[in-house]
Short mmCIF file of the C-alpha atoms (twelve columns), coordinates in Angstrom:
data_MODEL
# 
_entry.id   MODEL 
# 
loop_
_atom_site.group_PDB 
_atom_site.id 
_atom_site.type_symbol 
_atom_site.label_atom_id 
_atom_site.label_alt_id 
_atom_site.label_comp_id 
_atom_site.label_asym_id 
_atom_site.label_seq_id 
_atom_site.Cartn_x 
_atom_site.Cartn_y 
_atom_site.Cartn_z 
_atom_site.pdbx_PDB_model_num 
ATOM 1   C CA . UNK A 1   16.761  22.514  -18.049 1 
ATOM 2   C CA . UNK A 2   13.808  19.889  -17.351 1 
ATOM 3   C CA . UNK A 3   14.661  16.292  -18.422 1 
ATOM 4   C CA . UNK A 4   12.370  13.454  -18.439 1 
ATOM 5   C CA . UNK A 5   14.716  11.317  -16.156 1 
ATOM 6   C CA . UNK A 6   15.153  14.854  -13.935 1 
ATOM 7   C CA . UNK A 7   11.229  14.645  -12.944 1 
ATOM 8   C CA . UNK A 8   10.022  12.305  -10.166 1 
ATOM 9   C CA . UNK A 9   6.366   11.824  -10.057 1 
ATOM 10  C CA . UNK A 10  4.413   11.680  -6.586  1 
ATOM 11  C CA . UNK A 11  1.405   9.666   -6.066  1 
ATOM 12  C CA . UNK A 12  -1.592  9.991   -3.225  1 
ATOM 13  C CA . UNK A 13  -3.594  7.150   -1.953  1 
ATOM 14  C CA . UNK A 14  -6.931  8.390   -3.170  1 
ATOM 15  C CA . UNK A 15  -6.354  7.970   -7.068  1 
ATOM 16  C CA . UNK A 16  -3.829  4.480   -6.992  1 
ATOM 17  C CA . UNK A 17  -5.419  1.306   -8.033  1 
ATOM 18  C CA . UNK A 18  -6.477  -1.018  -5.108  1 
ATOM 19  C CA . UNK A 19  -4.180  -3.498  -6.115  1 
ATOM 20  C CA . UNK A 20  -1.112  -1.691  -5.592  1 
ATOM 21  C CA . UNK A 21  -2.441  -0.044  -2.167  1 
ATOM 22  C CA . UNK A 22  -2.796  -3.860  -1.743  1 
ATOM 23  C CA . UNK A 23  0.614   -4.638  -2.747  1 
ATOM 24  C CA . UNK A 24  1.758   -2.082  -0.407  1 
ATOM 25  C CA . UNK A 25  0.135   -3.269  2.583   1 
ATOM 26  C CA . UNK A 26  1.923   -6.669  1.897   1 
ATOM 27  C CA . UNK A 27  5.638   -5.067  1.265   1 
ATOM 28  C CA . UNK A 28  4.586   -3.226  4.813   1 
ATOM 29  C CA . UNK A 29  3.938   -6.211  6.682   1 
ATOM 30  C CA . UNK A 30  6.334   -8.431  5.129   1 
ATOM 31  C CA . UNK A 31  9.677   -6.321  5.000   1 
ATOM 32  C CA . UNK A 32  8.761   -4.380  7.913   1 
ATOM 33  C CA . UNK A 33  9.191   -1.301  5.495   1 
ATOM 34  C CA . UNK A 34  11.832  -1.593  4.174   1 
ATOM 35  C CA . UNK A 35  11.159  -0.791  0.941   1 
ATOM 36  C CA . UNK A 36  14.941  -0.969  -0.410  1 
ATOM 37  C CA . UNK A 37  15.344  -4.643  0.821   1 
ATOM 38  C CA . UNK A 38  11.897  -5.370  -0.877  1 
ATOM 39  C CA . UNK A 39  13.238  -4.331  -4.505  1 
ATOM 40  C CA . UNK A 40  16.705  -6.063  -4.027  1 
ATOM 41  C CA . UNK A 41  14.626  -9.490  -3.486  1 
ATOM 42  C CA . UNK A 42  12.421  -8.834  -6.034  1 
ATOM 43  C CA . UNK A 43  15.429  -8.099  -8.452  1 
ATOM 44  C CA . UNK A 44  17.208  -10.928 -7.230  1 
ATOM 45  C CA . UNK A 45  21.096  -11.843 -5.424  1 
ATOM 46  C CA . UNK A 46  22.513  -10.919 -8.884  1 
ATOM 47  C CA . UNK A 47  20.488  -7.931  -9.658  1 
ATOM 48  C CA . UNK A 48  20.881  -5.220  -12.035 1 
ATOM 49  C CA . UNK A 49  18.870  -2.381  -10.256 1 
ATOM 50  C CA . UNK A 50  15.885  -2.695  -12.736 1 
ATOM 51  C CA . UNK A 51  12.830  -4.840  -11.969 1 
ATOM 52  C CA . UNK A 52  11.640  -6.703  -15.271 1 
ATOM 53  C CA . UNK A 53  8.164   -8.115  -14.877 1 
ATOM 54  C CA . UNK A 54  9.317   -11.433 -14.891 1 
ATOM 55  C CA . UNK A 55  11.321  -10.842 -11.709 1 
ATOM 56  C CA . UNK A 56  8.639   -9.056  -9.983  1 
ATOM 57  C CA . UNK A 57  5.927   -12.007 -10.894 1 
ATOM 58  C CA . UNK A 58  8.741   -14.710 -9.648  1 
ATOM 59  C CA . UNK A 59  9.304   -12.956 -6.480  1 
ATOM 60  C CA . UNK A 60  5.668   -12.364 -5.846  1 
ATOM 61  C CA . UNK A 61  5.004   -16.286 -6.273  1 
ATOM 62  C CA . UNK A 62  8.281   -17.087 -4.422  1 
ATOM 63  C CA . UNK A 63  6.589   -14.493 -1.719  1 
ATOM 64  C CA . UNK A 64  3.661   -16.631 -1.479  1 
ATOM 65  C CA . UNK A 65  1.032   -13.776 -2.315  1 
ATOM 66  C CA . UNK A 66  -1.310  -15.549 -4.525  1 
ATOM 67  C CA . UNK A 67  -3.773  -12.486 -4.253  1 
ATOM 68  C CA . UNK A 68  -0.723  -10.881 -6.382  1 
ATOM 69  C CA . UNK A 69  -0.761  -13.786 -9.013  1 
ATOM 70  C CA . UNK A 70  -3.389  -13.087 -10.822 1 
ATOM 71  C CA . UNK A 71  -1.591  -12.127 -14.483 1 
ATOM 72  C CA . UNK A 72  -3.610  -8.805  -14.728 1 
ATOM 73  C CA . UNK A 73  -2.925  -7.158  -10.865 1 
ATOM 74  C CA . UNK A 74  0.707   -8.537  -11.224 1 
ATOM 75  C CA . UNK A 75  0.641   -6.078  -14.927 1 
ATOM 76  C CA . UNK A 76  -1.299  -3.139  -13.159 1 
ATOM 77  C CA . UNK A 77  1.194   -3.222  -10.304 1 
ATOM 78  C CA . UNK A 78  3.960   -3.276  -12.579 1 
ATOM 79  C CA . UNK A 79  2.289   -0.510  -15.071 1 
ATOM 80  C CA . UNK A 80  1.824   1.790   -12.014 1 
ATOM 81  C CA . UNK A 81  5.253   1.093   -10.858 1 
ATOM 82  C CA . UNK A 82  6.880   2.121   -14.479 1 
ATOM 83  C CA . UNK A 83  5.191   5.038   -15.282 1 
ATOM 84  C CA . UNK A 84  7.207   6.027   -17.791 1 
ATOM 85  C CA . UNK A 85  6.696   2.059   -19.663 1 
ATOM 86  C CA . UNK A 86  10.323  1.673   -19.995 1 
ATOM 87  C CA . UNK A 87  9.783   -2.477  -19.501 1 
ATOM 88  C CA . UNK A 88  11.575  -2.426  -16.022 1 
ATOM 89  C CA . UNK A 89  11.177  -0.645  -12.883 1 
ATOM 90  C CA . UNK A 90  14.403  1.514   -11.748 1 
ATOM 91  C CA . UNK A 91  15.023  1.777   -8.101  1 
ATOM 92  C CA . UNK A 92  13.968  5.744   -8.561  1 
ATOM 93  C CA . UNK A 93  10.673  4.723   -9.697  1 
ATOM 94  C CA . UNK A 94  9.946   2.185   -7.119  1 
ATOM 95  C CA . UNK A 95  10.612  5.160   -4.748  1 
ATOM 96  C CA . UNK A 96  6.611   6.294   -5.644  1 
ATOM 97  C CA . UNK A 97  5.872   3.313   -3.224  1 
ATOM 98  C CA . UNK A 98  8.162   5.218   -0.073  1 
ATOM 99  C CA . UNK A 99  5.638   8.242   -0.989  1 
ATOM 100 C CA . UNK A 100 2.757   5.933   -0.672  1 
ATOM 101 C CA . UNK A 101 3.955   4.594   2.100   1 
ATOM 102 C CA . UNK A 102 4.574   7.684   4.292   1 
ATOM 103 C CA . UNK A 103 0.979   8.582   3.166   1 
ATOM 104 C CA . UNK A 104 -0.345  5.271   4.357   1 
ATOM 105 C CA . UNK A 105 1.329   5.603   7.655   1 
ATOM 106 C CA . UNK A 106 -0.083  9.551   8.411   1 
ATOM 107 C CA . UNK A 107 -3.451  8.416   7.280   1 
ATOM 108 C CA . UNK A 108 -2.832  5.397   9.898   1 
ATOM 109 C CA . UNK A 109 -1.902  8.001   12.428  1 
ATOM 110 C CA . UNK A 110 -4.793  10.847  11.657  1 
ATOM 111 C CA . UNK A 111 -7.219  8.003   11.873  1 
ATOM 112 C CA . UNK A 112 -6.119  6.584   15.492  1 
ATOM 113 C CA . UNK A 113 -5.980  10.277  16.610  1 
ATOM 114 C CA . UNK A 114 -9.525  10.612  15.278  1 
ATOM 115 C CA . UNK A 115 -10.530 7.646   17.371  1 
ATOM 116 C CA . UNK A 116 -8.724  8.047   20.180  1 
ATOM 117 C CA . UNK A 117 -9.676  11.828  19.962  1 
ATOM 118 C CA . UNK A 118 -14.113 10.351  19.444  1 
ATOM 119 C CA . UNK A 119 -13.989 7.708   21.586  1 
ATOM 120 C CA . UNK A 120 -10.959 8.294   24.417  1 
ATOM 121 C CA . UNK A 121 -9.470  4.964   22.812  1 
ATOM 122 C CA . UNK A 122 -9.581  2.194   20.818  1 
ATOM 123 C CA . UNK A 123 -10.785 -0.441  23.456  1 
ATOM 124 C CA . UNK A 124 -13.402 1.664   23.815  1 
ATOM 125 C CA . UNK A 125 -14.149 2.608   19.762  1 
ATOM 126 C CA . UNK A 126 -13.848 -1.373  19.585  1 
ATOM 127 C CA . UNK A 127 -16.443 -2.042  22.279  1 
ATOM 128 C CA . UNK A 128 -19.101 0.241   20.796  1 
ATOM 129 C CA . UNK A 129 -18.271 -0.374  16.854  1 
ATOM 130 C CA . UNK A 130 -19.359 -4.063  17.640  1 
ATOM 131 C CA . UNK A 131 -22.607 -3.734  17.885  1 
ATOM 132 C CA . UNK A 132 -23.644 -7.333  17.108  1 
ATOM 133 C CA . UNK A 133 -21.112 -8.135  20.235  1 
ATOM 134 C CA . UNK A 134 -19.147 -10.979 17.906  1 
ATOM 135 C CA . UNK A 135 -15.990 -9.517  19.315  1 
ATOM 136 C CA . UNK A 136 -14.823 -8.423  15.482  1 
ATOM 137 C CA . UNK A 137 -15.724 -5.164  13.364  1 
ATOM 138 C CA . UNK A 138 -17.056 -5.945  10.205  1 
ATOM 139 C CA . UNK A 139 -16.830 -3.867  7.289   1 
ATOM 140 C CA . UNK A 140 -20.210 -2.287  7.281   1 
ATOM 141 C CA . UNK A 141 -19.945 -1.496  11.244  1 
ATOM 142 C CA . UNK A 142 -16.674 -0.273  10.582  1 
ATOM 143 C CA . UNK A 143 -18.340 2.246   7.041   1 
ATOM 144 C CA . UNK A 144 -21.398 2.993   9.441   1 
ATOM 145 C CA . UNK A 145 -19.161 4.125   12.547  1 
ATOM 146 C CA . UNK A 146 -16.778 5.959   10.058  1 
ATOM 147 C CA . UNK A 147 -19.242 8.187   8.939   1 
ATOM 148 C CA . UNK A 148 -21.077 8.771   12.130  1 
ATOM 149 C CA . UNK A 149 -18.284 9.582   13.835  1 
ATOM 150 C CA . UNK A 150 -17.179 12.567  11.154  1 
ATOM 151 C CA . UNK A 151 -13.848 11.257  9.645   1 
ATOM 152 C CA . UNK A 152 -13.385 12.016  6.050   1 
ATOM 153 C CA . UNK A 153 -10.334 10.523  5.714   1 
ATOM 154 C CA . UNK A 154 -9.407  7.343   3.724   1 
ATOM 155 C CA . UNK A 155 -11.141 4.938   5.710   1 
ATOM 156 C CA . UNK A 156 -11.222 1.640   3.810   1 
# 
């Protein structure tokens, strides 16, 4: 017997909105991935296990993230996040963002591997991917060397 509340949903990096694989990147670097301690401060010391968007806007200005401020990424976080637009994000549903981040972390890894793999290491990729020697990789060097170098991979 299939129930609605039996059926997890999955998610891939290729087809989520930039400003959750944003959001991610930030809940990465700033709980260290721990995703579980990430939702309990966003819910709050007398949480009830649901995010509301209120909470999650709160904690993302209490956070400091002003990139995540903006009314409509803070409501296309929270839409992708409650994919079933119940109003509030359960715990199970935040659990898309564990599956995101696993994903993030092997693309991390395939990518390295690539380089390491192209170039016999990163010093090295880093030495010849700056080609106008400013000791920094900008975006197009880093799209132009991407594509030379045959990864197909998320790259951005």
């Amino acid at each position: 017997d299939l129930r609605k509340q039996n059926i997890m949903w999955c998610s891939f990096l290729q087809g989520v909105p930039e400003a959750v694989s944003s959001f991610l990147v930030n809940v990465m670097r700033h709980f260290k991935n721990d995703l579980k301690k990430a939702f309990k401060l966003i819910d709050g010391p007398d949480g009830n296990g649901k995010l509301s968007l209120m909470e999650f806007k709160t904690a993302v200005a209490n956070l400091g993230w002003t990139e995540f401020q903006d009314p409509e990424k803070a409501v296309q976080i929270f839409r992708y996040l409650d994919p079933d637009g119940g109003g509030s994000i359960s715990y199970e549903e935040w659990q898309v963002m564990s599956g995101l981040l696993k994903e993030l972390q092997l693309t991390i890894l395939e990518l390295l591997q690539h380089v390491d793999y192209t170039f016999g290491g990163i010093e090295v990729a880093h030495a010849l991917l700056d080609r106008d020697s400013n000791q920094a990789v900008d975006f197009h060097e880093w799209r132009k060397a991407i594509v030379s170098m045959g990864y197909y991979g998320p790259s951005e």
